[in-house]
N, C-alpha and C positions, 0 to 999 in steps of 0.2 A: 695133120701133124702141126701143132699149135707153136712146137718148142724148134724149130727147124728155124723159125727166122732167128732165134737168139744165137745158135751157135756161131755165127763168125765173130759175134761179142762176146760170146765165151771165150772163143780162142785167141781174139784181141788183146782182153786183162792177163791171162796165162803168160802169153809174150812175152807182156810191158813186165809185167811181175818177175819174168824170169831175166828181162834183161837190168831191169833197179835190179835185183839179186847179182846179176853176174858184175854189175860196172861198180858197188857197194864194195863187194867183197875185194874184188881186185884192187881197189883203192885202199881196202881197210889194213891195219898192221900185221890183225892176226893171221892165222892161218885156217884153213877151210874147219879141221879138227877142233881148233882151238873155239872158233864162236859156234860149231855144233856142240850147244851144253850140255845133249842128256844123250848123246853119243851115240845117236840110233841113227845117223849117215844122213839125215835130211835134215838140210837147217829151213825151220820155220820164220815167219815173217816177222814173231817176236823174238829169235833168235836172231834174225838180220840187222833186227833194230839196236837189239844188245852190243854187236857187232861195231857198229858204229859208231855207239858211244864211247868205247873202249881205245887209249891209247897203250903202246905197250913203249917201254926202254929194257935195255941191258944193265945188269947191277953187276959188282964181285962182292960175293956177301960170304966172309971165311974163305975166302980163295976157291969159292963154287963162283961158277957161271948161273948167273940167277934169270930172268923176264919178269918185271915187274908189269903187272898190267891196272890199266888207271883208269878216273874215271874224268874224260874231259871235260864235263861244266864246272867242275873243280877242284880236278889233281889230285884225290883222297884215291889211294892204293884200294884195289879190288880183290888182285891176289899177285901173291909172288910165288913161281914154281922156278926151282932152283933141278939144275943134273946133277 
């Protein structure tokens, strides 16, 4: 069994992977739902990256409660979803 020495390296990167994903997210504005983009319950590593880049603020936009969400290297709006 050739592949027997790799597995503790497998299960190494898996870890590290899931703990940048957990200490990311926790730190990040959004919400778990919100940087899941295509809404199938797993956020991917290019979805964690998106994540990151994203700041979000509170707006009243018509006397709605709006979430602007942005984009931090230079503050250009991404999307605004209003209740």
């Amino acid at each position: 069994m050739i592949f027997r020495k790799y597995i503790p390296i497998i299960c190494s990167i898996v870890t590290i992977y899931m703990l940048v994903l957990f200490v990311g997210l926790y730190h990040s504005p959004l919400s778990y739902s919100e940087v899941d983009l295509n809404e199938n319950g797993v956020i991917g590593f290019s979805e964690f990256l998106y994540g990151t880049e994203i700041g979000k603020k509170n707006l009243i936009i018509s006397n709605m409660q709006c979430s602007e969400y942005y984009h931090l290297k230079d503050g250009l709006s991404a999307v605004i979803k209003c209740k």
